[in-house]
N, C-alpha and C positions, 0 to 999 in steps of 0.2 A: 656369560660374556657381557660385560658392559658398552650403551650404545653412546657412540661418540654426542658430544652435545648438540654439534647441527645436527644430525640427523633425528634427536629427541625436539628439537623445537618444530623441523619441520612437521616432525609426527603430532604434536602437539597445535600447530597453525592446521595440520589437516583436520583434526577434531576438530578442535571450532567451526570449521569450515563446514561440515557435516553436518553440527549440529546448528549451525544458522540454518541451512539449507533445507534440513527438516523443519523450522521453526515455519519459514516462509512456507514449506508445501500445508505444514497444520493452518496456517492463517488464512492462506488461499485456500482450502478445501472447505474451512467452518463458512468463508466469506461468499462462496460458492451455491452451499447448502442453505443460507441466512441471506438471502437478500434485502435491502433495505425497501422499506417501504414508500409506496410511491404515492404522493395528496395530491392530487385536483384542484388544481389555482385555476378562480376566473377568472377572465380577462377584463381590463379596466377602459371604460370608453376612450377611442382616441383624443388626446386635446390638441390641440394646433397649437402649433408656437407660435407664429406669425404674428409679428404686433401690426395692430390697425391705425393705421394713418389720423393722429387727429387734426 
């Protein structure tokens, strides 16, 4: 039996949809396990902005 054609594109919009949705859990889980690394910036002496009167 042949499947009507919406019902093939819907089938077909659901694949995609699946396989994004795996893409995003593989992205989130490597991103999860992989955290970026985190540097140690010093802090720079305060300057004032304040212009002084001449």
């Amino acid at each position: 039996m042949k499947l009507p054609k919406v019902s093939s594109l819907w089938l077909g919009v659901g694949l995609l949809f699946g396989l994004m949705f795996a893409a995003w859990a593989v992205l989130l889980h490597l991103a999860a396990k992989n955290p970026t690394a985190t540097v140690p910036l010093e802090t720079a002496p305060a300057v004032s902005s304040a212009k002084t009167p001449s």
